[in-house]
N, C-alpha and C positions, 0 to 999 in steps of 0.2 A: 882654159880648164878642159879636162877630158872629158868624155862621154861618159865614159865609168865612171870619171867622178861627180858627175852629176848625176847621173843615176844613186851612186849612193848618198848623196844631199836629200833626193828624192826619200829616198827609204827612209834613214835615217827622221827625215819630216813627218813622214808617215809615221813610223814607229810612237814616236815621239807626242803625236798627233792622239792615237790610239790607248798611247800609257794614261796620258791627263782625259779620257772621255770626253775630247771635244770635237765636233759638228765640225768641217771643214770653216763656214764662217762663225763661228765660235773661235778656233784657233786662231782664222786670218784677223779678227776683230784684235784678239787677245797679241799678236806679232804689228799689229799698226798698219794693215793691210788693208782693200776690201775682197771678201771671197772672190771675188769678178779675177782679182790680179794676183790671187793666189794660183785659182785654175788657171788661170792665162799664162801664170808662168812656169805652171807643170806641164801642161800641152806645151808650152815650146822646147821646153829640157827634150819631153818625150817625141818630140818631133825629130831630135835631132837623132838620135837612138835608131828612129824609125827605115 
């Protein structure tokens, strides 16, 4: 997968995230996550970006 498209996975997350008013571990809680490996794996997306 592309760079751009993970960036708009990204967004799209975010967007998404922002429409329901939920806390980063609110939402990762809510996807079957824990916040830890939410951010973990937006720093890596955004890592590669970088």
């Amino acid at each position: 997968m592309s760079v751009t498209k993970r960036l708009e996975i990204l967004d799209f997350i975010r967007e998404l995230r922002q429409q329901l008013n939920l806390s980063q571990k609110q939402f990762a809680a809510k996807v079957g996550v824990t916040s830890k490996q939410l951010i973990v794996g937006k720093m890596g997306i955004q890592s590669l970006h970088a």
